[in-house]
N, C-alpha and C positions, 0 to 999 in steps of 0.2 A: 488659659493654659500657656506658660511660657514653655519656650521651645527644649526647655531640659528636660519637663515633664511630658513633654510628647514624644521625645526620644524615649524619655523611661516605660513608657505605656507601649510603643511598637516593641520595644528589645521585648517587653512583658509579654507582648503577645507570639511572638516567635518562641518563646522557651514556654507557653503553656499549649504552644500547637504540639511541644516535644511529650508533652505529660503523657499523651494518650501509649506512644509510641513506648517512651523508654521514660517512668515516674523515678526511677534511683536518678537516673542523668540529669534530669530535668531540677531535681535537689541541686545538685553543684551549681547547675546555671543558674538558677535565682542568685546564689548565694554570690557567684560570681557578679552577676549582674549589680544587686546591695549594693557588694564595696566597690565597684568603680563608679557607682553613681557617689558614693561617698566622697567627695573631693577633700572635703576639710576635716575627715576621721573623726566625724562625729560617735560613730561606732567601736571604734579602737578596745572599751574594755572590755566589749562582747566579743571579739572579732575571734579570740583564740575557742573560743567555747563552739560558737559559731561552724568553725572550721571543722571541730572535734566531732561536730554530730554530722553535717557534712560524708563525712568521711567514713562514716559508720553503721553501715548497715544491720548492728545489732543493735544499736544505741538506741532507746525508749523514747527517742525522741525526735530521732531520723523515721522511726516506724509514726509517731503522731502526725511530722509530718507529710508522711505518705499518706496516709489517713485524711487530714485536712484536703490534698490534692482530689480526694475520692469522695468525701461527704459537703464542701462545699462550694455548692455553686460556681463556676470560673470565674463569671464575671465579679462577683463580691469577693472573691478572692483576691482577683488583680487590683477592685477597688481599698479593698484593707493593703493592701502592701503595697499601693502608691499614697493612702493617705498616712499608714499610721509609719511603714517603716521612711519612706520617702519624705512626707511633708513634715509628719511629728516628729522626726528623729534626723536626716539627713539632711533639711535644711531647716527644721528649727532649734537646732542645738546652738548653733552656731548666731543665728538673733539673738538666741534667751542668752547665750553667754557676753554678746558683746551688747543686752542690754543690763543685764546686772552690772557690767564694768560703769556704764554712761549712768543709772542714777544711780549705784551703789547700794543695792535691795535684791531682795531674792527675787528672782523670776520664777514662776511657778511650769511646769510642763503640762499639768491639768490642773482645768477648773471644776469642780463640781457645782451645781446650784440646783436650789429646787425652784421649780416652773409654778406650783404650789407646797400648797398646807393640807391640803382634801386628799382626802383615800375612802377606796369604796369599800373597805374593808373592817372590820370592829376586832382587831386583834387583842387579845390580853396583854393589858401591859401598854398596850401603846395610845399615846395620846389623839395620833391625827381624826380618829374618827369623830372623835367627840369637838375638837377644834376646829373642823371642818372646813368650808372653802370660804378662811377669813382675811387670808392672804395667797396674795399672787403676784410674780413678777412677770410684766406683761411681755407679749412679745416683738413689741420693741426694744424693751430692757435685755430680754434675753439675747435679742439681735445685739445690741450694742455693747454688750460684757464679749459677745464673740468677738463683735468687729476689734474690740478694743485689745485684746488678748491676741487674736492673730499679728496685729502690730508689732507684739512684742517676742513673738517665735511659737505660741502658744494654740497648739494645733489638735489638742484634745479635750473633750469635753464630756464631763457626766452628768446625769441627770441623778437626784437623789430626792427625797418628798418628805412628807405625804406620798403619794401613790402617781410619779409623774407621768402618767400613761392615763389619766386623768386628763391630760391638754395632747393629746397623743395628734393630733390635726397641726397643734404648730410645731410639736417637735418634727414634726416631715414636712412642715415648711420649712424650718431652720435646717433641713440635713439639706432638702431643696437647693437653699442660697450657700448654704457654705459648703457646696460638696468639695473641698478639697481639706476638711476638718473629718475627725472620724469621731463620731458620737455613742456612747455609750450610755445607760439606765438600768439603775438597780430597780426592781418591780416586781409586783407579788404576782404577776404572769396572768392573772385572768381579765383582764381586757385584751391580749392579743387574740382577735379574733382572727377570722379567715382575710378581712377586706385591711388589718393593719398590717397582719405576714405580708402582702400581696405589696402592700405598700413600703416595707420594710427590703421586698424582693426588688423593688425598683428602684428605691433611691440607695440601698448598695452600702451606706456608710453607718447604720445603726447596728447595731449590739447590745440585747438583753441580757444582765445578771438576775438571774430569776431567783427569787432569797426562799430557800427551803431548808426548812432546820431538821430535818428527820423524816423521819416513812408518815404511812397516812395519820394513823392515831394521832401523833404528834404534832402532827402539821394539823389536823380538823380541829384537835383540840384548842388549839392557842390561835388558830384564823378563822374558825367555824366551818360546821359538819358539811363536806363535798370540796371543799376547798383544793385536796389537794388531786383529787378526780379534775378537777378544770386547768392544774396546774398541768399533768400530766398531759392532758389535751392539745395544750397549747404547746408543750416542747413537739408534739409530733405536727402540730401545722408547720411548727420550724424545721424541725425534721424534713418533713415533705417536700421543703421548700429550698431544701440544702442552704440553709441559712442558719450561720455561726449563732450559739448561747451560751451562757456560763452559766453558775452558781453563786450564789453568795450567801455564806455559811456565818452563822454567830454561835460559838459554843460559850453552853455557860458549865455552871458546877453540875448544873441537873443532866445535861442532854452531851455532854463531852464525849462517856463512853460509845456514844452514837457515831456523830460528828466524825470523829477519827476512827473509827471503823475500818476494816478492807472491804464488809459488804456496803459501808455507805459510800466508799471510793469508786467501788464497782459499778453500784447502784447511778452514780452519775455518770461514769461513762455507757454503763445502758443507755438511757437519758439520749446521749447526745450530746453532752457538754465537752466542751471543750477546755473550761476551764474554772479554778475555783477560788474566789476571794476570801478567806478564813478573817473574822474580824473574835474577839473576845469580849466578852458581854462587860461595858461600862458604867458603874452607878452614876450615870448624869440626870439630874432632873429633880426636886423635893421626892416624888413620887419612885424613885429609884428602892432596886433592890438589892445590896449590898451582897445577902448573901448568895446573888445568883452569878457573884464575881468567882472563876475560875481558879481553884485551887494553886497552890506551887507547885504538886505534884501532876493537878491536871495540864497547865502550863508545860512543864516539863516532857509529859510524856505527847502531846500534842507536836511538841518539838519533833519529836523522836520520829512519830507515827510520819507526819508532811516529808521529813527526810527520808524515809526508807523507801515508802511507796513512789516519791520521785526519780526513783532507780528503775520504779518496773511498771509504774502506773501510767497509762497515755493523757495524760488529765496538768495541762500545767497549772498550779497552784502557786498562791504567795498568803502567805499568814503576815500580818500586817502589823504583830508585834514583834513574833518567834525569827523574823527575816529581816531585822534589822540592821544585821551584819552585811548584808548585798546593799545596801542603798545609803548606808552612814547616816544610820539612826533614827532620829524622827524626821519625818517629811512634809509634817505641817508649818503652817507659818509662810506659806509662798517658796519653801525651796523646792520643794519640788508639787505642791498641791495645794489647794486651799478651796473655803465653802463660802455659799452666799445662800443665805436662805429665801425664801419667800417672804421676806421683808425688808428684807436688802440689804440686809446686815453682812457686814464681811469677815466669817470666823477664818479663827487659823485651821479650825479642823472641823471636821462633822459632829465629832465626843467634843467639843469642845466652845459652848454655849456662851461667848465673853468678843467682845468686839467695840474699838473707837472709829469704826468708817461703817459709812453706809454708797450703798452703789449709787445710789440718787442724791448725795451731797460730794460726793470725791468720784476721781475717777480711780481705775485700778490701780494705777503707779502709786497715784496720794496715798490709797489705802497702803500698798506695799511698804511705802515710806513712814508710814503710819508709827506712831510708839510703842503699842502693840507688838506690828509685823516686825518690827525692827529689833526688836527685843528678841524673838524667836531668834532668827538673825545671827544676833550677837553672843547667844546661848547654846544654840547648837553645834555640836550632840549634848545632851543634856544628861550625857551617862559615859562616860570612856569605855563601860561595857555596852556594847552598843545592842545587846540581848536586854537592855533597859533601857530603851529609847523614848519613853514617854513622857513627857513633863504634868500626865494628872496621873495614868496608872502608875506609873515607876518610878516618878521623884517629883511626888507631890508639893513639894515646897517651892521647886520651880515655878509650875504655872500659878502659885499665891504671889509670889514674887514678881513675876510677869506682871501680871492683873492688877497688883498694885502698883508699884513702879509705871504702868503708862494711863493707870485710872478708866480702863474697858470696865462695860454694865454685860451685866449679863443679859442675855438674847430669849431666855428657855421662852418659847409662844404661854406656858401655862402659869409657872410662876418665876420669877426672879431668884435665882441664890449664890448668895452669899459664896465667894471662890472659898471660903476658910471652911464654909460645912461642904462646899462639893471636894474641897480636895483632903480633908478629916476622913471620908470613908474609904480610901485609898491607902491610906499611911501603913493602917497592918499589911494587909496585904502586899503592896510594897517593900515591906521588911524583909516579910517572907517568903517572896520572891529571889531579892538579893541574892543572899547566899548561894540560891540552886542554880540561878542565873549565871555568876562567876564560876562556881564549879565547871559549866559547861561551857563556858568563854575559855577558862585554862585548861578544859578537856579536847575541845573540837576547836577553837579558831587560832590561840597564840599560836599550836605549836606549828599551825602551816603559815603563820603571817609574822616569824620573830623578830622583822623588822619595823611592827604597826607601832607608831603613835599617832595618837590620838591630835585631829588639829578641827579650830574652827569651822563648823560648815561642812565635817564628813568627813571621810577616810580618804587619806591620799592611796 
């Protein structure tokens, strides 16, 4: 612990002694606290937003944070706001940027990777049960993608599978050795037993997205009968345990009306969540269903639903296509995130099954340098409307272009395909997207930004 972080951990502890007494006060001093640790403004475009809730005792989100003060744990508290606001953001903005400058590549802010291929699960639809535990990246691999990524400012990390709570012993070893990393894992929630909470209460730096697509029926249906009985179970050991979890949402054409709901917004803040990651359903893979790709209309009103209920909902949310406008478009490719699966292969995205590096022949930079990552690179935003961020769902000719131009194989564990038929069932869709996409880009973003152009690598 260097002596800036033991300064940031005392002031921490003097403004959480304040919680008990005065919780509104206690808002400002964190906040206060943030930006003077902030020396080199890494925070800057938050910082007005920041302030606003701050200041606002009505505000839906000065009330969450009140909330947060009250449902989780202190200690994991103080541990998430010295690893993720302090080390992920306050001093690793400032690495990742002056190491983008030194090799000229995107730096990523998270990595995600899968620990395996295995799930104890038989979902419909999905491959890993049947692919089973045929690949694993060991945990010294896993140690050495951390080590090699905090080098570069790179101070978050998720876990994504097969089912990685599957290896659930070394990821609390790796939270173990890297506690000053904040770790995160997408997971169908039923291996958090009593003795992994208990584990999770101690090492302070984990956070489960627990992936639930609907109420019971829906959930038993498509994970099999009790499924979502165990799910439930396990949010209340976290519960119990005042220990932070999210959700992680995929609506398709079938289950959309659900998904965006007010009772299924509600429904997860019953739960306990804190927070919800909105992905939309991707035809990746031969075995892929096209038509369970998201209408323009369902897209659309998805829009609409995440932005309303963000006014009055205590649940913070990001939809990972619909939100493209707050992050300057796609965020794969190492600008700001990238995947490695269980076989070491280094994708631009998780949707996104095509890669020329492997963790076990290059290191990350090589990959990052890669023709491939580089390409993303030089291509992004891959949309000026940046409500069309995607170079497979939203302008599938890009990532054909990509794929070919630097000669990436495809990765898919089951079968290989062809970038021209994975990104062919995208194209309608895509079409008819456009149009409803820009109508809402000229409805809701030009007219508050009428000085935007559009520049390589994001929105100034």
């Amino acid at each position: 612990m260097d002596i800036k972080e033991f300064a940031a951990e005392k002031a921490l502890d003097l403004v959480f002694h304040e919680i008990d007494k005065d919780p509104e006060a206690a808002i400002q001093k964190v906040v206060d606290l943030v930006f003077k640790l902030d020396k080199k403004d890494g925070l800057h475009n938050q910082k007005p937003t920041i302030e606003a809730v701050a200041k606002d005792p009505d505000n839906v989100w000065h009330k969450y944070v009140l909330d947060m003060f009250q449902t989780i744990d202190r200690d994991v508290l103080k541990k998430i706001l010295i690893n993720f606001v302090y080390h992920a953001n306050v001093q690793a903005n400032p690495r990742a940027i002056a190491a983008r400058e030194k090799y000229g590549c995107n730096i990523p802010w998270a990595i995600l990777m899968d620990p395996t291929s295995a799930c104890n699960l038989h979902c419909t639809g999905c491959w890993a049960a049947e692919y089973g535990n045929k690949l694993n990246l060991t945990y010294d691999e896993l140690d050495d993608i951390i080590r090699q990524g905090k080098e570069l400012g790179v101070m978050m990390y998720i876990y994504t599978g097969g089912e990685p709570l599957v290896r659930k012993d070394d990821i609390i070893k790796l939270c173990e050795k890297h506690n000053d990393a904040m770790f995160l894992s997408f997971t169908n929630a039923t291996l958090i037993d009593d003795k992994f909470a208990d584990e999770m209460l101690r090492v302070k730096n984990f956070i489960p997205a627990i992936s639930v697509e609907g109420f019971e029926e829906s959930t038993d249906f498509r994970r099999g009968e009790g499924t979502y009985g165990k799910v439930v179970a396990a949010m209340k050991r976290l519960r119990d345990r005042k220990l932070p979890f999210g959700i992680s949402c995929c609506y398709t054409s079938k289950n959309c009306d659900v998904i965006g709901s007010e009772a299924y917004f509600d429904q997860m803040i019953e739960w306990g969540a804190k927070f919800c990651w909105f992905f939309t359903y991707m035809p990746v893979g031969v075995d892929a269903v096209p038509e369970l790709m998201a209408t323009a209309e369902q897209r659309s009103w998805m829009y609409d639903q995440v932005r309303a209920f963000r006014k009055t909902k205590p649940i913070f949310t990001i939809d990972f296509w619909n939100d493209g406008e707050y992050v300057g478009g796609c965020i794969a490719g190492g600008r700001r995130y990238l995947h490695i699966n269980a076989a070491g292969d280094i994708e631009p995205c998780t949707f996104i099954h095509y890669s020329d590096s492997n963790i076990r022949e290059k290191s990350l930079i090589e990959a990052f340098q890669s023709p491939l990552f580089m390409a993303y690179r030089n291509n992004q935003p891959f949309n000026d409307n940046l409500l069309r961020p995607c170079p497979l769902l939203d302008n599938p000719q890009m990532l054909q272009k990509m794929v070919h131009e630097s000669g990436a194989h495809s990765t898919d564990y089951t079968a290989p395909e062809d970038v021209d038929a994975q990104c062919a069932k995208c194209v309608e869709t895509a079409a008819k997207w456009a149009p409803v996409a820009d109508e809402i880009w000229n409805r809701d973003f030009l007219p508050k930004h009428p000085g935007y152009v559009p520049y390589k690598n994001g929105i100034k």
